[in-house]
C-alpha positions in Angstrom: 25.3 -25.2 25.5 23.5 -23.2 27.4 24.4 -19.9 26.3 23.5 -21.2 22.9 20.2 -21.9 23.6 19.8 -19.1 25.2 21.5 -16.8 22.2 18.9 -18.4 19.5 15.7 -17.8 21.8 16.8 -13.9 22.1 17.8 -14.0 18.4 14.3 -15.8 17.5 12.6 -12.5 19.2 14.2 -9.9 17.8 13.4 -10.8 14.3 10.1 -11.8 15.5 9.6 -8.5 17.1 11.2 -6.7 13.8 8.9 -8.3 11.3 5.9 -7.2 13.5 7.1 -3.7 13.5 7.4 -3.6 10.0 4.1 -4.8 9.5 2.8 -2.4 11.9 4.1 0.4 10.4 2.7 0.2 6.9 -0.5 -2.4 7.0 -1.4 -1.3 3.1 1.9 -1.7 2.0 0.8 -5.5 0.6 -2.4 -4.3 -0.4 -0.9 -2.0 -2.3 2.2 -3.7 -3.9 -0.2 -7.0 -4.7 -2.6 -4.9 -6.4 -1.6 -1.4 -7.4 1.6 -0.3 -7.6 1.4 -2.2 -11.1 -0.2 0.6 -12.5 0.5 3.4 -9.9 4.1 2.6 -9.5 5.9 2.1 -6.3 6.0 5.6 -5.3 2.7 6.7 -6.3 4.3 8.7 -9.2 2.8 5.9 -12.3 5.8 6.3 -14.1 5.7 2.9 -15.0 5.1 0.9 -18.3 1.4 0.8 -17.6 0.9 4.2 -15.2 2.8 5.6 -18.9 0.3 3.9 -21.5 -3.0 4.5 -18.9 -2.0 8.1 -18.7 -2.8 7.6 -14.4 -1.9 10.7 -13.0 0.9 11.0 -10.5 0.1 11.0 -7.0 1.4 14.3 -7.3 -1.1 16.0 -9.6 -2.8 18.4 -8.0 -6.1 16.5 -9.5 -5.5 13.8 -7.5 -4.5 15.7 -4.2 -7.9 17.2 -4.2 -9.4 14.0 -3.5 -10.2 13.4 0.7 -9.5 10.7 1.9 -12.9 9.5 2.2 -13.3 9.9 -1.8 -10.4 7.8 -2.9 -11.4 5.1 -0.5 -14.5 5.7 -2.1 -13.1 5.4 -6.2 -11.0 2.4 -5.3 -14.0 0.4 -4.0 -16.4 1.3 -6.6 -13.7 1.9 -9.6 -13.3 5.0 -11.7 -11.9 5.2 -15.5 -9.7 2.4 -16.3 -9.4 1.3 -12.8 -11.6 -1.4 -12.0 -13.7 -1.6 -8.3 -12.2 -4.0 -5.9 -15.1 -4.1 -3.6 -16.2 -7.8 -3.1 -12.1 -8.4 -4.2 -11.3 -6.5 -1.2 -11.9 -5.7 2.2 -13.0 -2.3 3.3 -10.2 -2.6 5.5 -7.8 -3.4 3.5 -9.4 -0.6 0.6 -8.7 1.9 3.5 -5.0 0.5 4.1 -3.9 0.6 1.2 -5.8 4.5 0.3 -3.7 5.7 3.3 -0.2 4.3 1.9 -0.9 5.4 -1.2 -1.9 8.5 0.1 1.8 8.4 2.2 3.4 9.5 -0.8 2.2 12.8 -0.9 4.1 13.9 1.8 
């Protein structure tokens, strides 16, 4: 019985452990998925229903590439185009999360 107990406690950390890696690793990931990747697809590349119909440029688009960090941080929280602002919807951590995994696709 022992062992048992013992077996589910180490099994209860490892997931535990693996869930908070995964977190860790990409912290805009939700951001992102919640409130972008509807129209900027879930690889950046808007080749979606809506990315298709907005015309949204890929995240490969050398338009977009040109934009610092700093700048599409910047566009998110304040809107540009068709994209509305999320400031006030937002956090400007979570504005900055999810810039950086979006921006993780350029690679």
């Amino acid at each position: 019985m022992n062992s048992k107990i013992k077996r589910s406690v180490v099994l209860a950390v490892v997931v535990s452990l693996t869930a908070a890696v995964s977190f860790a690793q990409s912290p805009g990931k939700a951001t992102y998925e919640h409130r972008c990747l509807a129209c900027h697809g879930a690889d950046g590349m808007a080749s979606n229903g809506i990315g298709k119909v907005m015309k949204i440029r890929p995240v490969t688009d050398p338009a977009v590439k040109r934009y610092s960090r700093a700048e599409m941080i910047d566009l998110t929280r304040d809107g540009v185009g068709k994209m509305q602002a999320y400031k006030g919807d937002l956090t400007d951590q979570q504005i900055k999360d999810s810039v950086n995994y979006f921006r993780s696709f350029m690679k």
